[in-house]
PyMOL Python script that loads the backbone (N, CA, C, O; Angstrom):
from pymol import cmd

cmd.read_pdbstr("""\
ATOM      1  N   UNK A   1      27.778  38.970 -16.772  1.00  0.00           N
ATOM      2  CA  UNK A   1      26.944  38.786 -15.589  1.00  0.00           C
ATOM      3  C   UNK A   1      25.705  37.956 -15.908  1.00  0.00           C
ATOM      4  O   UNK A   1      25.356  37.094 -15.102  1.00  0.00           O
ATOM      5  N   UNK A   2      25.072  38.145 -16.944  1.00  0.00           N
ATOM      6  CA  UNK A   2      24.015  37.206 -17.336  1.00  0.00           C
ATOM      7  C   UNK A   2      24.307  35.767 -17.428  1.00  0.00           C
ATOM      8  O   UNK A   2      23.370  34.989 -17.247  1.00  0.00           O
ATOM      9  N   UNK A   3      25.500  35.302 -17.691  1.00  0.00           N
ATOM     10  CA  UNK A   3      25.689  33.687 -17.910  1.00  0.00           C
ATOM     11  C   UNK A   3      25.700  33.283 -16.431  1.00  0.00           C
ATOM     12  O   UNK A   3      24.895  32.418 -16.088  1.00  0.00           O
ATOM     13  N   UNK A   4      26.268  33.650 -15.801  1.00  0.00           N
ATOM     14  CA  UNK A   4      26.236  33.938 -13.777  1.00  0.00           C
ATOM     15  C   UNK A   4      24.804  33.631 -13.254  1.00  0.00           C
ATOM     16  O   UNK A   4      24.486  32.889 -12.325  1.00  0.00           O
ATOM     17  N   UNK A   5      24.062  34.335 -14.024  1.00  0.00           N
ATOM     18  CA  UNK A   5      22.583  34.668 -13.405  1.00  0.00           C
ATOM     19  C   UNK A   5      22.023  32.864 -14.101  1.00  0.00           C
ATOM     20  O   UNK A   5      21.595  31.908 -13.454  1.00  0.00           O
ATOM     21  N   UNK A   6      22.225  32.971 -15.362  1.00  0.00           N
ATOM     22  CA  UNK A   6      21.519  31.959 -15.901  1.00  0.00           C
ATOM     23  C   UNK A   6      21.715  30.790 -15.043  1.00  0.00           C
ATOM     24  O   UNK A   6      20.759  30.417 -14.363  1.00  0.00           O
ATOM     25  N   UNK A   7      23.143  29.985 -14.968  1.00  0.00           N
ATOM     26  CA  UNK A   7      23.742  29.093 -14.658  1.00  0.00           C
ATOM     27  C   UNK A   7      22.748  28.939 -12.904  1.00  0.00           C
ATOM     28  O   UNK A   7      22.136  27.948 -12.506  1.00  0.00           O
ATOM     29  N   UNK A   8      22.958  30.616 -12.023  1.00  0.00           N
ATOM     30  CA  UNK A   8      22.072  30.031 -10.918  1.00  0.00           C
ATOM     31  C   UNK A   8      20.927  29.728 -11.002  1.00  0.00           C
ATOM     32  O   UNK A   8      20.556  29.086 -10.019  1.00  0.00           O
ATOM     33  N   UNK A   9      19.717  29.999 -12.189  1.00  0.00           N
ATOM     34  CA  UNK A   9      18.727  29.689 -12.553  1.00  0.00           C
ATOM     35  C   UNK A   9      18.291  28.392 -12.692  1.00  0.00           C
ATOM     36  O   UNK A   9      17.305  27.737 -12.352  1.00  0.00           O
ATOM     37  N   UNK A  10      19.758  28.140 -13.553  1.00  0.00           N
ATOM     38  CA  UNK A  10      19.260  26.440 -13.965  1.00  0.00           C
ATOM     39  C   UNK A  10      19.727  25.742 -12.799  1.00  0.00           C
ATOM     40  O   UNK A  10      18.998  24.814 -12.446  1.00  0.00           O
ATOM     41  N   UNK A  11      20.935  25.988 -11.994  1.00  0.00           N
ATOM     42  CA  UNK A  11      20.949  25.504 -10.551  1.00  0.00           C
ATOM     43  C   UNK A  11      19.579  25.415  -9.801  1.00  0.00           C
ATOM     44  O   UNK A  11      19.065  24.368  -9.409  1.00  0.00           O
ATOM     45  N   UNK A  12      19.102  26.594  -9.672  1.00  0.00           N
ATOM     46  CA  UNK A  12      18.070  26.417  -8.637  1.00  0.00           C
ATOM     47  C   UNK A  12      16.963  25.586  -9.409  1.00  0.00           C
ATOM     48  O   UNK A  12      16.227  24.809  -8.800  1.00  0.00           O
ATOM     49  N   UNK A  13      16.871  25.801 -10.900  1.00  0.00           N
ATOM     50  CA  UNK A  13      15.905  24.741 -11.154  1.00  0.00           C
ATOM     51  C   UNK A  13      15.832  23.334 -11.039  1.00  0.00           C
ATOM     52  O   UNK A  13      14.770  22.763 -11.286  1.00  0.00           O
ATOM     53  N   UNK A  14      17.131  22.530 -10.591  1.00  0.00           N
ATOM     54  CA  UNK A  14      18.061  21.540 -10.742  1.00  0.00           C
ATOM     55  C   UNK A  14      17.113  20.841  -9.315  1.00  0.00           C
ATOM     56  O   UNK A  14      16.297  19.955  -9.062  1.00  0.00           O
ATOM     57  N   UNK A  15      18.027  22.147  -8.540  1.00  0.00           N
ATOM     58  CA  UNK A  15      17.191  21.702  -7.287  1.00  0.00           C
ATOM     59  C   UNK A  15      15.775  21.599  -6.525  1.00  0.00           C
ATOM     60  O   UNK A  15      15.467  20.917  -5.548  1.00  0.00           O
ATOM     61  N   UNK A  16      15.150  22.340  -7.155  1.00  0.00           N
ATOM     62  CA  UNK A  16      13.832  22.375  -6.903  1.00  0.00           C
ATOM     63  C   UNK A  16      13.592  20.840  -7.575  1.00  0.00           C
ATOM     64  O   UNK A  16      13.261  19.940  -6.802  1.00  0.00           O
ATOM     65  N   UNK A  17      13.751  20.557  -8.943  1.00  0.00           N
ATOM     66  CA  UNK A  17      13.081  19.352  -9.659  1.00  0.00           C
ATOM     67  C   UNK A  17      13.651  18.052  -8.407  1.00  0.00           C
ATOM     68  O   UNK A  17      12.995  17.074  -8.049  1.00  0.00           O
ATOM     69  N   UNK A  18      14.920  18.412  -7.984  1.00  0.00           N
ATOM     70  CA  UNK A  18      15.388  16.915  -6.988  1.00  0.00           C
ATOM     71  C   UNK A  18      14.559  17.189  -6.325  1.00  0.00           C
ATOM     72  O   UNK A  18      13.636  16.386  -6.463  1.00  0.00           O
ATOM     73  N   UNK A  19      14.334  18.009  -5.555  1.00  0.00           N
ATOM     74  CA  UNK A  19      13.228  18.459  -4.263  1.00  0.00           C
ATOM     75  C   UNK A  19      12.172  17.366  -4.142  1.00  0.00           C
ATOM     76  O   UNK A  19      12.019  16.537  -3.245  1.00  0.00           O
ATOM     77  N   UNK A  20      11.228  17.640  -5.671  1.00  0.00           N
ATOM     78  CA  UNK A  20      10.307  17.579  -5.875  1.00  0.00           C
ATOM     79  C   UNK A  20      10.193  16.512  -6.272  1.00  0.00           C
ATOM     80  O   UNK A  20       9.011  16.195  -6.142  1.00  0.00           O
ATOM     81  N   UNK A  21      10.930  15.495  -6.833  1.00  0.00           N
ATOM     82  CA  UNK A  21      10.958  14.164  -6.903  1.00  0.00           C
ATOM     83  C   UNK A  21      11.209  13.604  -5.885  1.00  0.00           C
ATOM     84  O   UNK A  21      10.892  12.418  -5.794  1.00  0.00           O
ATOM     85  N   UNK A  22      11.840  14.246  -4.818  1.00  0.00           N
ATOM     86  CA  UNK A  22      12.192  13.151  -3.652  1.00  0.00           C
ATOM     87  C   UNK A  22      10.575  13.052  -2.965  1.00  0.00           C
ATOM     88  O   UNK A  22      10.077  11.933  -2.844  1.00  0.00           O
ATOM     89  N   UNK A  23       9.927  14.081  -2.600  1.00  0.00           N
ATOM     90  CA  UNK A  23       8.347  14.510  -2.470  1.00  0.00           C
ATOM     91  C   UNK A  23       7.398  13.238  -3.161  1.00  0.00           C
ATOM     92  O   UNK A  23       6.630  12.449  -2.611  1.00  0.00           O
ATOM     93  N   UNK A  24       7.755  13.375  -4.473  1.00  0.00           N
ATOM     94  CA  UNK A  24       7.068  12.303  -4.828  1.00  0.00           C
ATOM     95  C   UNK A  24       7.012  11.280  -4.672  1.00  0.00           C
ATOM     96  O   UNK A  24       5.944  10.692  -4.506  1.00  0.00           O
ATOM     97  N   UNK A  25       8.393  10.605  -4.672  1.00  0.00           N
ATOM     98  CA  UNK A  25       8.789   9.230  -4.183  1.00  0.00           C
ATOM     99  C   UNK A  25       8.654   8.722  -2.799  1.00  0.00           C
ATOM    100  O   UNK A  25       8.781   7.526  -2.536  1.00  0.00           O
ATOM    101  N   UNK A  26       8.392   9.650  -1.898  1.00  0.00           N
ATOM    102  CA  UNK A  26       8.052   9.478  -0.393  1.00  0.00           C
ATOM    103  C   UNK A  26       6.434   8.878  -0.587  1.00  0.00           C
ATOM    104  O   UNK A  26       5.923   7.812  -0.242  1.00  0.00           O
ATOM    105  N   UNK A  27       5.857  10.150  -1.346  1.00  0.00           N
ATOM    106  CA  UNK A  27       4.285  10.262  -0.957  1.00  0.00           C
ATOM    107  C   UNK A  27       3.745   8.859  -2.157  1.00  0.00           C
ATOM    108  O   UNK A  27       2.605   8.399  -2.095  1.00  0.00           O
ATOM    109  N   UNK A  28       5.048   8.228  -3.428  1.00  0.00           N
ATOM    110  CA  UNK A  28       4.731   7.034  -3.785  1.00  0.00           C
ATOM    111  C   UNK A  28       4.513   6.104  -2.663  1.00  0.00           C
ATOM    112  O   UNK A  28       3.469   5.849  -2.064  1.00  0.00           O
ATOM    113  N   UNK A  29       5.389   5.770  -2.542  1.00  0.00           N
ATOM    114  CA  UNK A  29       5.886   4.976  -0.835  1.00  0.00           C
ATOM    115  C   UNK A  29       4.927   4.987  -0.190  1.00  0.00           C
ATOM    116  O   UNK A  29       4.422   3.888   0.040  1.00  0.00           O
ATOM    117  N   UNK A  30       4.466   5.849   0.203  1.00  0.00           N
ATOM    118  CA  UNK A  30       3.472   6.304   1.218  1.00  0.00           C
ATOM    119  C   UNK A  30       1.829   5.336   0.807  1.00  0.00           C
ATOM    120  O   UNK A  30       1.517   4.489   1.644  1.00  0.00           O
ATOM    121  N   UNK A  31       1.128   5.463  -0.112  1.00  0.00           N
ATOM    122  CA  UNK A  31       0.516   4.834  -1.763  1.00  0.00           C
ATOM    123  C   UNK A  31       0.640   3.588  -1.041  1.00  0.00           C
ATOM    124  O   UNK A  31      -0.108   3.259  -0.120  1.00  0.00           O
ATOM    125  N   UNK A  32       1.511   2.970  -1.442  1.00  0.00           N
ATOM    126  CA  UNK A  32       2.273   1.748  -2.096  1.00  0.00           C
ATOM    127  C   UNK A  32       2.160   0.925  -0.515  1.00  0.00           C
ATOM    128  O   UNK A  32       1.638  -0.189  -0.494  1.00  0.00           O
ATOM    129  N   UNK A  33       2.638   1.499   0.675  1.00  0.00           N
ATOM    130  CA  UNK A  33       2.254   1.027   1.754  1.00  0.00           C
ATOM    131  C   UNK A  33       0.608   1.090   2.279  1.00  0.00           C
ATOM    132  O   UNK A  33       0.145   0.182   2.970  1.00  0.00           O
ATOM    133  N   UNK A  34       0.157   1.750   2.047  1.00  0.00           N
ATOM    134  CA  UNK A  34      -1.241   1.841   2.377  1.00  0.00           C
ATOM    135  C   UNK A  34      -2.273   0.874   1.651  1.00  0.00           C
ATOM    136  O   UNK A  34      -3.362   0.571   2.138  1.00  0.00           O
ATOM    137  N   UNK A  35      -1.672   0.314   0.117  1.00  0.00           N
ATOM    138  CA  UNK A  35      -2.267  -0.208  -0.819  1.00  0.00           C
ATOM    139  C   UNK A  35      -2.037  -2.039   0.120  1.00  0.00           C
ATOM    140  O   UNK A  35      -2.826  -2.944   0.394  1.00  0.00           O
ATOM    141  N   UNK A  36      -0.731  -1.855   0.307  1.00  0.00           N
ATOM    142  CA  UNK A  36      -0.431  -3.335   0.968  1.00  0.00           C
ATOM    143  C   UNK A  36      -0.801  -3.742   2.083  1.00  0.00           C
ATOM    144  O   UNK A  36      -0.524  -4.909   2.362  1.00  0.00           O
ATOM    145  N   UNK A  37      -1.398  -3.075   2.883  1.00  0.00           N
ATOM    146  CA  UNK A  37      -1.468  -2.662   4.188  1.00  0.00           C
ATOM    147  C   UNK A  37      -3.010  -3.171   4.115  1.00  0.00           C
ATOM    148  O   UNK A  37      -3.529  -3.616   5.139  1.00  0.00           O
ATOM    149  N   UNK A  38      -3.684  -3.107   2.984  1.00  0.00           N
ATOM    150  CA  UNK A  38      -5.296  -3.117   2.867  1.00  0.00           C
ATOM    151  C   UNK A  38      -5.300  -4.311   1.920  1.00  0.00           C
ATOM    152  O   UNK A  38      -6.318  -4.974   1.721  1.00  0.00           O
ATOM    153  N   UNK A  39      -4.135  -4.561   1.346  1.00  0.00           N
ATOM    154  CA  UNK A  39      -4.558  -5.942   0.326  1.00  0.00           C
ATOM    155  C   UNK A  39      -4.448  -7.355   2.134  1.00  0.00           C
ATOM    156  O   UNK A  39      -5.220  -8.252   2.473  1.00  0.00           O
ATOM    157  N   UNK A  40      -3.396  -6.947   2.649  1.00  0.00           N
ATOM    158  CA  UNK A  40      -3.484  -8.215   4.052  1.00  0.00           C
ATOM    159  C   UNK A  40      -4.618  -8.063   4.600  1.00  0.00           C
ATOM    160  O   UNK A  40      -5.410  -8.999   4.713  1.00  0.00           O
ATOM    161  N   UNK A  41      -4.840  -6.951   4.989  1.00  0.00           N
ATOM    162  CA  UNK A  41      -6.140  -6.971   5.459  1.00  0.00           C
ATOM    163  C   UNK A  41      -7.214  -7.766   5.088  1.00  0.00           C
ATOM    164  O   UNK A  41      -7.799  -8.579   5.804  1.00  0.00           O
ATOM    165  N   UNK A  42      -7.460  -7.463   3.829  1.00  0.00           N
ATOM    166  CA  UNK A  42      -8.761  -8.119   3.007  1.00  0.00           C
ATOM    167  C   UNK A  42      -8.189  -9.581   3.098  1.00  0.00           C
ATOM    168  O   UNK A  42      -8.987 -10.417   3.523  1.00  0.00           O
ATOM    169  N   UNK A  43      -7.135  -9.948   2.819  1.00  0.00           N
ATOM    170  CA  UNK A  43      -6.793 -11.635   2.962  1.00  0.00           C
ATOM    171  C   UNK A  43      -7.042 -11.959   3.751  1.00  0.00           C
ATOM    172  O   UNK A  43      -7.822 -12.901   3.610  1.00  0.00           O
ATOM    173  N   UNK A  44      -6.781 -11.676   4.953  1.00  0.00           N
ATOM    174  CA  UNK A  44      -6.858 -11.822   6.387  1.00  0.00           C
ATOM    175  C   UNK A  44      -8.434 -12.066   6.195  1.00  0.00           C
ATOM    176  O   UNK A  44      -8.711 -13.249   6.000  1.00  0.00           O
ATOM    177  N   UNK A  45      -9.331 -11.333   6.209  1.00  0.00           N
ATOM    178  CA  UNK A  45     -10.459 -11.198   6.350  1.00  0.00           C
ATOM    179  C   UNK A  45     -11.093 -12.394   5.550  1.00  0.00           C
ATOM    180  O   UNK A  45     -12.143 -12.815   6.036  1.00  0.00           O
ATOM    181  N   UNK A  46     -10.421 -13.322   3.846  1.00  0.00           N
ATOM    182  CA  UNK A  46     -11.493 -13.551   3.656  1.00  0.00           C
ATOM    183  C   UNK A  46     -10.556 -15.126   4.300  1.00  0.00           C
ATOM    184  O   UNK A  46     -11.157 -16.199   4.244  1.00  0.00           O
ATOM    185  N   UNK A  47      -9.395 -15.090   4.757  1.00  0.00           N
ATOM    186  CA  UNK A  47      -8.772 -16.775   5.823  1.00  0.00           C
ATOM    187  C   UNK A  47      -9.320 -16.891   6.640  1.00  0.00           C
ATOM    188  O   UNK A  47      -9.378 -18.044   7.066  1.00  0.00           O
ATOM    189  N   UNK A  48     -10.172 -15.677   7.498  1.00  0.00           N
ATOM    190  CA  UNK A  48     -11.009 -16.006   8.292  1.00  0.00           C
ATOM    191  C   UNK A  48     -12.953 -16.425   8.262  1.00  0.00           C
ATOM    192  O   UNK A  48     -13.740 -16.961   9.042  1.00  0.00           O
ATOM    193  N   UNK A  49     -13.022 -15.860   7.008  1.00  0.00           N
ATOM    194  CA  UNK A  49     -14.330 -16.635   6.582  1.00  0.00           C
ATOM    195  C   UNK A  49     -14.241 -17.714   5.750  1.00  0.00           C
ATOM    196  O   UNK A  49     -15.280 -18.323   5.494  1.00  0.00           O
ATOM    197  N   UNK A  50     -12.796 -18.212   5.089  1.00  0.00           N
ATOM    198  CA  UNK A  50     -13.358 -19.535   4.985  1.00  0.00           C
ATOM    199  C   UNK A  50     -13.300 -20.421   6.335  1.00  0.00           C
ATOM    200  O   UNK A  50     -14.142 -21.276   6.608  1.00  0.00           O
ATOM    201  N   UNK A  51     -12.013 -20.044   7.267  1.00  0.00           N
ATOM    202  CA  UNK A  51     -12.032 -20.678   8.492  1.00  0.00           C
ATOM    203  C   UNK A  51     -13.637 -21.003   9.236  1.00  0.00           C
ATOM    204  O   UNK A  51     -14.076 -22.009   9.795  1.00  0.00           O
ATOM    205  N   UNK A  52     -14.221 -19.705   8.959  1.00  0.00           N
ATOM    206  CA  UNK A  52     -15.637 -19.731   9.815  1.00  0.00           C
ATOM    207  C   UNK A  52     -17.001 -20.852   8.643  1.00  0.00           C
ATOM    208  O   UNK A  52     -18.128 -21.120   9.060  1.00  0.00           O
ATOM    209  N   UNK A  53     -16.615 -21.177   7.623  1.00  0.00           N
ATOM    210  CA  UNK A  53     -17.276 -21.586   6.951  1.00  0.00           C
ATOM    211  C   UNK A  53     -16.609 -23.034   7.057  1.00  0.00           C
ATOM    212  O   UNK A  53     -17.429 -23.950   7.104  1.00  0.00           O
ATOM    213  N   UNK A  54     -15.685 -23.284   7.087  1.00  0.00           N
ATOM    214  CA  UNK A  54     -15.297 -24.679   7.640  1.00  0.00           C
ATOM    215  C   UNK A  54     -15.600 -25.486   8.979  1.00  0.00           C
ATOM    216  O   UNK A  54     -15.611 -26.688   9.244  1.00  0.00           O
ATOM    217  N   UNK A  55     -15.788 -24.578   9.554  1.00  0.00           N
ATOM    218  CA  UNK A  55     -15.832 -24.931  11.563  1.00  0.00           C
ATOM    219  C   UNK A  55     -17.401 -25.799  11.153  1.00  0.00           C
ATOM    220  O   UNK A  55     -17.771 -26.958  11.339  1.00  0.00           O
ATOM    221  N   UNK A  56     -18.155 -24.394  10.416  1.00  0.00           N
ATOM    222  CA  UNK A  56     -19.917 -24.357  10.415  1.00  0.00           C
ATOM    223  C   UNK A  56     -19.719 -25.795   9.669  1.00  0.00           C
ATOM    224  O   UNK A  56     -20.189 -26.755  10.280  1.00  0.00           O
ATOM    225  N   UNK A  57     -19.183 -26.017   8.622  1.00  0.00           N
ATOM    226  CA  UNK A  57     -19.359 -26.919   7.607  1.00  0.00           C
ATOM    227  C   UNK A  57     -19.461 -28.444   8.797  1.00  0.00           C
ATOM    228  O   UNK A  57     -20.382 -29.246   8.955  1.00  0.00           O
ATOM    229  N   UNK A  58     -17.940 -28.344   9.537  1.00  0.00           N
ATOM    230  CA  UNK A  58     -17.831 -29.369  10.016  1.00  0.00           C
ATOM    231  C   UNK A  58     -18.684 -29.799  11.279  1.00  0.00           C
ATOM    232  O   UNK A  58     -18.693 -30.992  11.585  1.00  0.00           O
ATOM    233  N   UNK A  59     -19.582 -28.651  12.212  1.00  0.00           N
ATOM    234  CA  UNK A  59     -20.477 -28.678  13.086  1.00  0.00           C
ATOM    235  C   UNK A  59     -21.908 -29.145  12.515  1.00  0.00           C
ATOM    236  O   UNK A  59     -22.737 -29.784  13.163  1.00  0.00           O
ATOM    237  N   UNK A  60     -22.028 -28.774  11.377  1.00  0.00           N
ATOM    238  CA  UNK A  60     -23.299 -29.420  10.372  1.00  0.00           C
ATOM    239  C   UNK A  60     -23.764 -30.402  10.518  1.00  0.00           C
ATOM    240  O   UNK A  60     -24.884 -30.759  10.884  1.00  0.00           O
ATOM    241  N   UNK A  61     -21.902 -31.467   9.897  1.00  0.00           N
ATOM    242  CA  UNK A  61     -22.051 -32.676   9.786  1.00  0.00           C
ATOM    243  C   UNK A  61     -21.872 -33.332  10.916  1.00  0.00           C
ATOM    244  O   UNK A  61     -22.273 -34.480  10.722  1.00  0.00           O
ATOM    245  N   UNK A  62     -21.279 -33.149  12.554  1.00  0.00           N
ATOM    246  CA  UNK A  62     -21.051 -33.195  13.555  1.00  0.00           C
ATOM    247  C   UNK A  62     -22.611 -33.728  13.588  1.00  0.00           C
ATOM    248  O   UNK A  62     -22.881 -34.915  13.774  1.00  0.00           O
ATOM    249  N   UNK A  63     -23.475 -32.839  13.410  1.00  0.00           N
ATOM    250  CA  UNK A  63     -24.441 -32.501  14.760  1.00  0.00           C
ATOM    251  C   UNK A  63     -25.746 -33.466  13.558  1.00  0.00           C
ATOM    252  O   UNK A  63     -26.842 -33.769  14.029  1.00  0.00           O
ATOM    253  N   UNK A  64     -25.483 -33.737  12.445  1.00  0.00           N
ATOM    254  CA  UNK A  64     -26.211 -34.892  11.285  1.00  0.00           C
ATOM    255  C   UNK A  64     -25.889 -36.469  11.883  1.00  0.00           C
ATOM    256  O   UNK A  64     -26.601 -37.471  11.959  1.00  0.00           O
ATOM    257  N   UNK A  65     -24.394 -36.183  12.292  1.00  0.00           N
ATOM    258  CA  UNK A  65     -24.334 -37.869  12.817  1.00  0.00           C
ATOM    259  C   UNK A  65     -24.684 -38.196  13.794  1.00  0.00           C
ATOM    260  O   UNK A  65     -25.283 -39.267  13.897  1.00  0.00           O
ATOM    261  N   UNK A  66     -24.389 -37.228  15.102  1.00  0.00           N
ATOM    262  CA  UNK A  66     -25.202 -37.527  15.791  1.00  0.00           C
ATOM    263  C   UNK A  66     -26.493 -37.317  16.541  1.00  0.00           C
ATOM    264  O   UNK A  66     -26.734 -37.659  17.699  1.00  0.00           O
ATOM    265  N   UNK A  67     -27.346 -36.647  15.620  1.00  0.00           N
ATOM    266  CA  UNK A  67     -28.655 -36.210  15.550  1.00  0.00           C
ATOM    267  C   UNK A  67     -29.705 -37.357  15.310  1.00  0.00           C
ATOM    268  O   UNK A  67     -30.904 -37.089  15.229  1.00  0.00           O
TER     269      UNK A  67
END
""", "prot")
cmd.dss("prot")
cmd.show_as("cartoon", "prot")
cmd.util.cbc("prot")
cmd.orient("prot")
């Protein structure tokens, strides 16, 4: 009866560890999207300040020639 008992032991330990890796690999995922999600962002953010530093650049010289 003890090899019975053991065998469901290491079963249930089997399964708990899949459990618990699948857990992890979600809440990686999870990480991993949030990380990418904030790297576009910040790109985004700095395509739009050079955009805004180009417009200015070119209104500068706009407003030099015909000033």
């Amino acid at each position: 009866m003890g090899a019975k008992r053991q065998i469901e032991a290491e079963d249930k330990v089997k399964v708990e560890a899949k459990a618990e890796a699948k857990v992890e690999a979600k809440v990686e995922a999870k990480v991993e999207a949030k990380a990418k999600v904030k790297a576009e962002q910040l790109a985004a953010g700095r395509r739009r300040l050079r955009l805004r530093l180009r417009l200015r650049q070119r209104l500068s010289s706009f407003q030099l020639r015909e000033g």
